[in-house]
N, CA, C and O atoms as a Tripos MOL2 file, in Angstrom:
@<TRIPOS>MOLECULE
protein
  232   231    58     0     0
PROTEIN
NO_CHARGES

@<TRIPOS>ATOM
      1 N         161.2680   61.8810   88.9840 N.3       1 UNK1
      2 CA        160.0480   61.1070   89.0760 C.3       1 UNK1
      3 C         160.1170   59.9480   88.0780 C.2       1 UNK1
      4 O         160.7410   59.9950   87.0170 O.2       1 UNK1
      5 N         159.4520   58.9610   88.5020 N.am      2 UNK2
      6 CA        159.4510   57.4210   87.4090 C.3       2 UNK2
      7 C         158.6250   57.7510   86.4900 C.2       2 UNK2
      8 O         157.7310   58.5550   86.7540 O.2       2 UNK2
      9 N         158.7300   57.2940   85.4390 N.am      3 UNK3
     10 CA        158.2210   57.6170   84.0800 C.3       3 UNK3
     11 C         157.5970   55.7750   84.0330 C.2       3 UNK3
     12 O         157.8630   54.6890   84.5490 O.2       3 UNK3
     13 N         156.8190   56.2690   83.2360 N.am      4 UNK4
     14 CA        156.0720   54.9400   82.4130 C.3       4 UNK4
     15 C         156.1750   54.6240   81.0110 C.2       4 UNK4
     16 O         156.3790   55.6770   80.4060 O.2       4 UNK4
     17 N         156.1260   53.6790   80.2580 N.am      5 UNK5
     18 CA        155.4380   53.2050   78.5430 C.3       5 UNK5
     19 C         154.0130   52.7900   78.4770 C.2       5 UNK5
     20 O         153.5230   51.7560   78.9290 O.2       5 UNK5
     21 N         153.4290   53.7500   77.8490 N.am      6 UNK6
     22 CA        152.4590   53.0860   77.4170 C.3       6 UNK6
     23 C         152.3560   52.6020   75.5060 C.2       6 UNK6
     24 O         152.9840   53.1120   74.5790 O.2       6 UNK6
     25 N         151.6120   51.7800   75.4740 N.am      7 UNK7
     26 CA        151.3650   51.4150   73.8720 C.3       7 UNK7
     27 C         150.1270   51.0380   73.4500 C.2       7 UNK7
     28 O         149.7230   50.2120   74.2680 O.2       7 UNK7
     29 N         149.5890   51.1550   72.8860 N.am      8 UNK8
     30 CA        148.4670   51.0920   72.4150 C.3       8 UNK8
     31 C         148.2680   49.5320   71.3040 C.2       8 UNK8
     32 O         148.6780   49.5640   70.1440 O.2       8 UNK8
     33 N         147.9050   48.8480   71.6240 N.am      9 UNK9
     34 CA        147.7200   47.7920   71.4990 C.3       9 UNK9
     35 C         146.6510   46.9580   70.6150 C.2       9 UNK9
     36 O         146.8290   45.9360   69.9520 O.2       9 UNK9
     37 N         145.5750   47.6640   70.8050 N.am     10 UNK10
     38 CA        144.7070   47.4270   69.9430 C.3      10 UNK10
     39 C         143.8870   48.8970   69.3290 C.2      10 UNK10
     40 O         144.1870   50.0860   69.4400 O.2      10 UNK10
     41 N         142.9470   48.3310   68.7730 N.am     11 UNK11
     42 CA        141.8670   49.8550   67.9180 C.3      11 UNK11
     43 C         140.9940   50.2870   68.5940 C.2      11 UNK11
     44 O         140.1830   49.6770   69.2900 O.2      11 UNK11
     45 N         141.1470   51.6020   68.3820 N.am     12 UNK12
     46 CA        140.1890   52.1510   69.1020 C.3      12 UNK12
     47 C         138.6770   52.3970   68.6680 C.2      12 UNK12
     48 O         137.7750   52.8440   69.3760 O.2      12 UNK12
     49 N         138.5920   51.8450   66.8200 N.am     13 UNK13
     50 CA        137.4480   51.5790   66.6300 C.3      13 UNK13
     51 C         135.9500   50.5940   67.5600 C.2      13 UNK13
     52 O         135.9150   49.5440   68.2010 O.2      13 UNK13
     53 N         134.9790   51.5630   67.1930 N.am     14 UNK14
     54 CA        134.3340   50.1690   68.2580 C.3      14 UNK14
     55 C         133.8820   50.9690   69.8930 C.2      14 UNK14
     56 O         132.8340   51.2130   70.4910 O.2      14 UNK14
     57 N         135.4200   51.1800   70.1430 N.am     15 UNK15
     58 CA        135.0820   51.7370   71.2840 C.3      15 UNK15
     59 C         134.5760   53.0130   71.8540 C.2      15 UNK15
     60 O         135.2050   54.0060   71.4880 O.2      15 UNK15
     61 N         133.6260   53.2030   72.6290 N.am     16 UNK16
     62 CA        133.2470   54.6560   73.3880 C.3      16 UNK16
     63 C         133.6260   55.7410   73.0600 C.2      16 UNK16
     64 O         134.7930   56.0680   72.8450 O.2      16 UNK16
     65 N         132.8810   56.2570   73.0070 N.am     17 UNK17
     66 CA        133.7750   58.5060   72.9250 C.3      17 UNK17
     67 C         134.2950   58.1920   74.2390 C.2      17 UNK17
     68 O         135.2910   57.4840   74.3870 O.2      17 UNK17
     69 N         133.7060   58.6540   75.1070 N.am     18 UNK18
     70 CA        134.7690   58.3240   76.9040 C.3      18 UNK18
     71 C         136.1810   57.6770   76.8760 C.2      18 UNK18
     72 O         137.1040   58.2220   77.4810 O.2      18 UNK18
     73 N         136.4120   56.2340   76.0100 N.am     19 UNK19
     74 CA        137.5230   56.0650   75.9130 C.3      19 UNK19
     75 C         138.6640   56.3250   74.8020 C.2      19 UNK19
     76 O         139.8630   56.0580   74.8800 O.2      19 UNK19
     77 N         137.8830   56.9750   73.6510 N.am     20 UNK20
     78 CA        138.2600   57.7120   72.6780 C.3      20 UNK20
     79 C         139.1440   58.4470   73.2410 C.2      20 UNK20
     80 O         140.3480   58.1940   73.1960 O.2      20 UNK20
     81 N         138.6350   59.4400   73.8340 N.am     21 UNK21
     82 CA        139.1470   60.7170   74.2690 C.3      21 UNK21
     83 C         140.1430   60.1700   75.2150 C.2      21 UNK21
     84 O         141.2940   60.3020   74.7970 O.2      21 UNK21
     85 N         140.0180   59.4900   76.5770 N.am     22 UNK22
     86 CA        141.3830   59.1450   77.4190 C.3      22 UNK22
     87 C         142.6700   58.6480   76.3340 C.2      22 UNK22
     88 O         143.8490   58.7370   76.6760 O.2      22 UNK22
     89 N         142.2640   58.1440   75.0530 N.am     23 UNK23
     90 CA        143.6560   57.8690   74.5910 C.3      23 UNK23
     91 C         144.0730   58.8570   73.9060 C.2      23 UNK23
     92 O         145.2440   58.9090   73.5280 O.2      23 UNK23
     93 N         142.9720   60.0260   73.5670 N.am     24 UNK24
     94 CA        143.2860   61.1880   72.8910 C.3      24 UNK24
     95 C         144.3020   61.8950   74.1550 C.2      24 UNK24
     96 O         145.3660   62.4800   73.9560 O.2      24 UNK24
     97 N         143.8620   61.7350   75.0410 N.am     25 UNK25
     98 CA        144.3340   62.6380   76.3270 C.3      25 UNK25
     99 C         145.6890   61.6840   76.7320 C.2      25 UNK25
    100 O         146.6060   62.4960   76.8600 O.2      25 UNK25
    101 N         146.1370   60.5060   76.9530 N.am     26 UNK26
    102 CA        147.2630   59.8710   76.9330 C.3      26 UNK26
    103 C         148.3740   60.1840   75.3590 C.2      26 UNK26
    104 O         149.5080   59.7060   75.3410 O.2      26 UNK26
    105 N         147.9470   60.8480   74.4030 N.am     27 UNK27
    106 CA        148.6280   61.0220   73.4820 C.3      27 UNK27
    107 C         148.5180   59.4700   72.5690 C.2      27 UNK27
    108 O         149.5630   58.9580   72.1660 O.2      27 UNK27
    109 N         147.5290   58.9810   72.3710 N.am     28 UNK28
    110 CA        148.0390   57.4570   71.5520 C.3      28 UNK28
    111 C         146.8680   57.9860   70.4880 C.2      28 UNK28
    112 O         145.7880   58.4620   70.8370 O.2      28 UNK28
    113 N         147.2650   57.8200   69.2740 N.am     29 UNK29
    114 CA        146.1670   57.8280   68.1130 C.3      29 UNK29
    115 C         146.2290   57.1250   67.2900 C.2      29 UNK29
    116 O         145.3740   57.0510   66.4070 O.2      29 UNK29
    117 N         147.5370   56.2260   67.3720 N.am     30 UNK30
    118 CA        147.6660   55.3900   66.1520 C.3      30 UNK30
    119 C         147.6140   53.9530   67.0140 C.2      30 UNK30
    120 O         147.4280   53.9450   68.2310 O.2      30 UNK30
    121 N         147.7460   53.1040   66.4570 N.am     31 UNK31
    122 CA        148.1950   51.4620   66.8330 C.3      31 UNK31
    123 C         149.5070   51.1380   67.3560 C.2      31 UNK31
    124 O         150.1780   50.6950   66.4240 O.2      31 UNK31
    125 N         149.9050   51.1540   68.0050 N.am     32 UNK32
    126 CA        151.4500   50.4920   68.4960 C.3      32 UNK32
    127 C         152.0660   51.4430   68.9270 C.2      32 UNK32
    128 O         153.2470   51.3140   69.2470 O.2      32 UNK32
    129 N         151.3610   52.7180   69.0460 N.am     33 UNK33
    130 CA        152.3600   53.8010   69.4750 C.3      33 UNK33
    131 C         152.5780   54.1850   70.6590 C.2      33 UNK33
    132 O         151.7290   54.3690   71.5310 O.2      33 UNK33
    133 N         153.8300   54.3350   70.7450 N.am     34 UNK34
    134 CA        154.2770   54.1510   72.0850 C.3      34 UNK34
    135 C         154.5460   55.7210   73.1000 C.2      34 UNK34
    136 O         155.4180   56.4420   72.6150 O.2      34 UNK34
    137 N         154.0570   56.1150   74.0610 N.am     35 UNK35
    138 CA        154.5660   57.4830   74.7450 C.3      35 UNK35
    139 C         154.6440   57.2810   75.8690 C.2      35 UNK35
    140 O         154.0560   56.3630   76.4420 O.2      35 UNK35
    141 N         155.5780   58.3130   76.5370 N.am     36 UNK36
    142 CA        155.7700   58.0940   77.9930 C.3      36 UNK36
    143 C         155.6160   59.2290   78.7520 C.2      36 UNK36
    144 O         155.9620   60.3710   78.4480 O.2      36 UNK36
    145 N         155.0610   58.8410   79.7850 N.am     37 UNK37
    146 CA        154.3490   60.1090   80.8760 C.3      37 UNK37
    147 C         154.9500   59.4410   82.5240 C.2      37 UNK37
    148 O         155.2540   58.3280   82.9530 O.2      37 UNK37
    149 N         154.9010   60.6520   82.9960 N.am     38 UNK38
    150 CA        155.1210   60.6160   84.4370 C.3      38 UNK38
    151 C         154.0220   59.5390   85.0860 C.2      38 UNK38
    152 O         152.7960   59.4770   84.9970 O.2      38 UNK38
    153 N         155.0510   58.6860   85.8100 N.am     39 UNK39
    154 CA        154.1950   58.1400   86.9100 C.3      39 UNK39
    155 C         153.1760   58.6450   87.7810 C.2      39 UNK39
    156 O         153.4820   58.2710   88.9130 O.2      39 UNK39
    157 N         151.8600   59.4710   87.8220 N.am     40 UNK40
    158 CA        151.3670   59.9790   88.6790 C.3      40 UNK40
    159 C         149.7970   59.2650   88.7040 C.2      40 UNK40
    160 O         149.1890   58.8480   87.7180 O.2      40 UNK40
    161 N         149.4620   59.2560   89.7300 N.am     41 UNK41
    162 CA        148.0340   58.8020   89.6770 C.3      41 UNK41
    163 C         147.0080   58.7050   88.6940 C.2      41 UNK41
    164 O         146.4580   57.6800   88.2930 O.2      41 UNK41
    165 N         146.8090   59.9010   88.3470 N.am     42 UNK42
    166 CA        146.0810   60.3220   87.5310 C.3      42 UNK42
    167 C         146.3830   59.5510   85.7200 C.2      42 UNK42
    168 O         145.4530   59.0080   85.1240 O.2      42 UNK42
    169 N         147.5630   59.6430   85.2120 N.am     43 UNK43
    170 CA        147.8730   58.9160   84.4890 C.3      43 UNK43
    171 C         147.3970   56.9680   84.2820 C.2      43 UNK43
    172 O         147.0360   56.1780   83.4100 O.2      43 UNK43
    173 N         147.6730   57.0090   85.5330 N.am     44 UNK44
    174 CA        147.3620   55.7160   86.0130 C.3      44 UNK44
    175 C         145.9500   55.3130   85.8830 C.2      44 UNK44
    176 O         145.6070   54.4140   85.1160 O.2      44 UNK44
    177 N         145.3370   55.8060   86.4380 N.am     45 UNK45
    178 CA        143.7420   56.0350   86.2220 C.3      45 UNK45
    179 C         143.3230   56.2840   84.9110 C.2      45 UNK45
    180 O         142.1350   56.0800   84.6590 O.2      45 UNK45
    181 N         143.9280   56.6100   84.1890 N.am     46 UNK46
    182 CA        143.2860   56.7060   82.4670 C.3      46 UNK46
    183 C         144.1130   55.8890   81.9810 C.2      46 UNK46
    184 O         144.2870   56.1320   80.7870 O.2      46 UNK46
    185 N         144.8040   54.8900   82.4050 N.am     47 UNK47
    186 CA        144.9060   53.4460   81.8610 C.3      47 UNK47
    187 C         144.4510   52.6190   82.1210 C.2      47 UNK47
    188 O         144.1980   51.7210   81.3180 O.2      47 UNK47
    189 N         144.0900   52.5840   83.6640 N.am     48 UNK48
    190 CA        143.3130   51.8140   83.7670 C.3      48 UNK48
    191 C         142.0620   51.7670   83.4670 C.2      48 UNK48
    192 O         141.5000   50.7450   83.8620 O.2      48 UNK48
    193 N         141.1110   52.8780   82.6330 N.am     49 UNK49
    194 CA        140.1880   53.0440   81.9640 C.3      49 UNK49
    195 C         139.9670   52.4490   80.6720 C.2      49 UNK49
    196 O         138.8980   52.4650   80.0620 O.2      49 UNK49
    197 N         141.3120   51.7950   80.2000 N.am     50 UNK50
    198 CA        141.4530   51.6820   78.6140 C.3      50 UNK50
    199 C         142.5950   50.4250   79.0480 C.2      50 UNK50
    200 O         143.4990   50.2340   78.2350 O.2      50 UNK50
    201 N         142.5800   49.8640   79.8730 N.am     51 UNK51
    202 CA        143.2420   48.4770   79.8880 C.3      51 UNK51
    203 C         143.2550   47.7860   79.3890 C.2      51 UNK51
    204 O         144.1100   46.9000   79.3650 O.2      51 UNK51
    205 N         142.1630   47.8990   78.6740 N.am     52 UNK52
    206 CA        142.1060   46.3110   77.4620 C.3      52 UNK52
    207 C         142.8600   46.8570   75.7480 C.2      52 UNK52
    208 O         143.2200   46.0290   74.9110 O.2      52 UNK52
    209 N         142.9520   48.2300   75.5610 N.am     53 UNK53
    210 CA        143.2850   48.5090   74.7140 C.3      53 UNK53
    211 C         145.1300   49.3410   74.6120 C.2      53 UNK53
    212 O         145.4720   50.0740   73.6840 O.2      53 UNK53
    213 N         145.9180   49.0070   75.6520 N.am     54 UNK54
    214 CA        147.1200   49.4790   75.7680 C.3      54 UNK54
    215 C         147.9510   48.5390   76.9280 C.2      54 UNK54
    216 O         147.2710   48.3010   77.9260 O.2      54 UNK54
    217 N         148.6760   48.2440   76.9280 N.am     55 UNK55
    218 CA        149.9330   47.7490   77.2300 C.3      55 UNK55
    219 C         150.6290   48.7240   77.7640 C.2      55 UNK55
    220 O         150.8030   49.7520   77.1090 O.2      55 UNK55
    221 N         151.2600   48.5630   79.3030 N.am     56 UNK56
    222 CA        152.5040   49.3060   79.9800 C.3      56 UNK56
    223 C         153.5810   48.5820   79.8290 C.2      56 UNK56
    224 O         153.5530   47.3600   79.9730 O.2      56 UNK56
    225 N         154.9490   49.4220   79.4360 N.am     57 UNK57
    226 CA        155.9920   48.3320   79.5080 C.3      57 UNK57
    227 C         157.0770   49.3460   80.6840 C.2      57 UNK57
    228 O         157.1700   50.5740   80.6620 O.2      57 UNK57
    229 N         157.6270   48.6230   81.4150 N.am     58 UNK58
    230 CA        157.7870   49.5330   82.5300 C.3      58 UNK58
    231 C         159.3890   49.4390   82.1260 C.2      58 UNK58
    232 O         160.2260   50.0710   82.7700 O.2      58 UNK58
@<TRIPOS>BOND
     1     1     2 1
     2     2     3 1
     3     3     4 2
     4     3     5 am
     5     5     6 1
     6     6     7 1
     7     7     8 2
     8     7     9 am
     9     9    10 1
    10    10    11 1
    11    11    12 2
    12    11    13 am
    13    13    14 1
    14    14    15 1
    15    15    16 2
    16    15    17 am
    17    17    18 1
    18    18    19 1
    19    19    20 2
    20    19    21 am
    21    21    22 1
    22    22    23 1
    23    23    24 2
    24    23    25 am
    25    25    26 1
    26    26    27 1
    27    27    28 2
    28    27    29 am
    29    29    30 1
    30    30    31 1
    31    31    32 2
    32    31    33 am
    33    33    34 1
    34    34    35 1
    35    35    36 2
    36    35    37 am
    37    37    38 1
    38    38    39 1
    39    39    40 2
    40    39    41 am
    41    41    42 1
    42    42    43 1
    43    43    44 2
    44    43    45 am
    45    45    46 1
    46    46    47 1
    47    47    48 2
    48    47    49 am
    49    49    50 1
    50    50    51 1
    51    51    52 2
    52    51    53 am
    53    53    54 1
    54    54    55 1
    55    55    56 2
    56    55    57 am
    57    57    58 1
    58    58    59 1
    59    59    60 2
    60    59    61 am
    61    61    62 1
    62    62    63 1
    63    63    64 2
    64    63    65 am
    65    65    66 1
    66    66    67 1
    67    67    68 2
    68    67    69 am
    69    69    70 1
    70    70    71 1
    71    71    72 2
    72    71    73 am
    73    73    74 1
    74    74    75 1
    75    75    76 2
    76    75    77 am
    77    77    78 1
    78    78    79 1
    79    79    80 2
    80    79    81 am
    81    81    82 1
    82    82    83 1
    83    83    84 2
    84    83    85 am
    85    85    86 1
    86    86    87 1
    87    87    88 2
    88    87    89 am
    89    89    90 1
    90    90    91 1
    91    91    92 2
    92    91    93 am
    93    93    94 1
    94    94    95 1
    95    95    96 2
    96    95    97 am
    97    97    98 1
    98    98    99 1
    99    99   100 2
   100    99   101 am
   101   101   102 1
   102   102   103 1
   103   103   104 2
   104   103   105 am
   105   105   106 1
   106   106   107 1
   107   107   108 2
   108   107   109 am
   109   109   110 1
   110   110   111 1
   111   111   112 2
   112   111   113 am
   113   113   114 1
   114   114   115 1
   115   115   116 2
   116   115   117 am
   117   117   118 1
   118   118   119 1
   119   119   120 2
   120   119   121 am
   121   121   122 1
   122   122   123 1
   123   123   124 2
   124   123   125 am
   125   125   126 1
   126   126   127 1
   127   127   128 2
   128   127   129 am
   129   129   130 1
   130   130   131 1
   131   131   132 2
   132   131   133 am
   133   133   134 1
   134   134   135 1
   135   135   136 2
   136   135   137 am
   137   137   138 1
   138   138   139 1
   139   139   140 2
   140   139   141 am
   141   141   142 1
   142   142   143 1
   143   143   144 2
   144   143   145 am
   145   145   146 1
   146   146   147 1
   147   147   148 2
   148   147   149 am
   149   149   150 1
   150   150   151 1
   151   151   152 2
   152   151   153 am
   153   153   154 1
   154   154   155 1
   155   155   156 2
   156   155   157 am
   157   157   158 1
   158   158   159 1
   159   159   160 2
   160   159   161 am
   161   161   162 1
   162   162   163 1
   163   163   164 2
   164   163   165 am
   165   165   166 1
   166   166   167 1
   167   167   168 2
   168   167   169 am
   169   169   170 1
   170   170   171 1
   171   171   172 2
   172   171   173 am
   173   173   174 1
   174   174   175 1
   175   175   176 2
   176   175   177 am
   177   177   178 1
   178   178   179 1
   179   179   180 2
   180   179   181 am
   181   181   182 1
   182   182   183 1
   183   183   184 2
   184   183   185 am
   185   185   186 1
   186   186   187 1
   187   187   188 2
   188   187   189 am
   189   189   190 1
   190   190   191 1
   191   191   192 2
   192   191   193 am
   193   193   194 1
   194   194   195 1
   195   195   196 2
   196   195   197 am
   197   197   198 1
   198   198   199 1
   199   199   200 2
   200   199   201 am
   201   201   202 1
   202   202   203 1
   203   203   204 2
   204   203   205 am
   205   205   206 1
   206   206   207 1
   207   207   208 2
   208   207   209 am
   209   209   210 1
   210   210   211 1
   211   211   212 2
   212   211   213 am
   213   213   214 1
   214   214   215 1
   215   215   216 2
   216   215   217 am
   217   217   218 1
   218   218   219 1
   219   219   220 2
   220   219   221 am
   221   221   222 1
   222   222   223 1
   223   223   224 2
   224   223   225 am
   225   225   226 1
   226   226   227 1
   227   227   228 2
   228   227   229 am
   229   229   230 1
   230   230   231 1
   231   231   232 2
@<TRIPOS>SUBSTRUCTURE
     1 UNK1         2 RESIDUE 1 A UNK
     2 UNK2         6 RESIDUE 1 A UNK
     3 UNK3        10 RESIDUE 1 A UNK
     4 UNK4        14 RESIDUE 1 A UNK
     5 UNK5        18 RESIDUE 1 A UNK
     6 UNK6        22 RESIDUE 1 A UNK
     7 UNK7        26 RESIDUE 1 A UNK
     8 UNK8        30 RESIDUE 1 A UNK
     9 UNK9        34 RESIDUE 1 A UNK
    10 UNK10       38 RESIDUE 1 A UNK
    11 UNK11       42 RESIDUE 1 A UNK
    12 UNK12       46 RESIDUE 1 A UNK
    13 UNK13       50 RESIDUE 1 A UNK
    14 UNK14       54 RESIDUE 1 A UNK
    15 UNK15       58 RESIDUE 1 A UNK
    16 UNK16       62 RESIDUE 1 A UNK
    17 UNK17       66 RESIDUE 1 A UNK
    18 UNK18       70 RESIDUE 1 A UNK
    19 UNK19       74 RESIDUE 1 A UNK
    20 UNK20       78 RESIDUE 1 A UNK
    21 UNK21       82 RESIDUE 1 A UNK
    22 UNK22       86 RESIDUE 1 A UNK
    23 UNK23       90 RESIDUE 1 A UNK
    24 UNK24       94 RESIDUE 1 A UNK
    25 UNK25       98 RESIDUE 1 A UNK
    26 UNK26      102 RESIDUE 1 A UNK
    27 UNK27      106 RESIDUE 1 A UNK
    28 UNK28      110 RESIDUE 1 A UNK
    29 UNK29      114 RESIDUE 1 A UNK
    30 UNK30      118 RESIDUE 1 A UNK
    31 UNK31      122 RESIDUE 1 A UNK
    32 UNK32      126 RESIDUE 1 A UNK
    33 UNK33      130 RESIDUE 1 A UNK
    34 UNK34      134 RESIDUE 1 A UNK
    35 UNK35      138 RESIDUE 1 A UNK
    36 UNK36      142 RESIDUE 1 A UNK
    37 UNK37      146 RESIDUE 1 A UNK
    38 UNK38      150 RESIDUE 1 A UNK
    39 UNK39      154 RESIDUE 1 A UNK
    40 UNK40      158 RESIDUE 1 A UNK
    41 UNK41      162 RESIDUE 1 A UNK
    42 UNK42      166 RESIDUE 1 A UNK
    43 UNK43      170 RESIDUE 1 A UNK
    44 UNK44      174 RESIDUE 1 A UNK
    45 UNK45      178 RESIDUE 1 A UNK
    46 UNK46      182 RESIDUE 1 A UNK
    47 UNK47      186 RESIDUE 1 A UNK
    48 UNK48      190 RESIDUE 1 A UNK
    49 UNK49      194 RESIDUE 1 A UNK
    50 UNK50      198 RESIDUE 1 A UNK
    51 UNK51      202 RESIDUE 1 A UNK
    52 UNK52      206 RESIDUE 1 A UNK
    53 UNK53      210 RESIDUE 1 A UNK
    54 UNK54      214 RESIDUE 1 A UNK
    55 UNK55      218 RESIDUE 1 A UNK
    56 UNK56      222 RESIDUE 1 A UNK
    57 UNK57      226 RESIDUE 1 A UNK
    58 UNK58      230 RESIDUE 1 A UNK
């Protein structure tokens, strides 16, 4: 299966518990940090929840 990068890009200060938690749940807690998860929908969908605050590098 295709794998993805995600990175976290900016702070998550500021922002929502709701999107708190999707980056808690993507694994990102720090600034710039980078993890990679399976391509699956669902993944997809909790980035695109937090788009303004993470970067995919494919």
């Amino acid at each position: 299966m295709a794998t993805i990068k995600i990175k976290q890009t900016k702070s998550r200060i500021g922002a929502p518990a709701v999107q708190k938690r999707t980056l808690d749940a993507l694994g990102l807690r720090k600034m710039n940090k980078v993890v990679e998860h399976n391509d699956t929908p669902a993944i997809r969908g909790m980035v695109q929840k937090v788009k303004h605050l993470v970067t995919v590098i494919d």
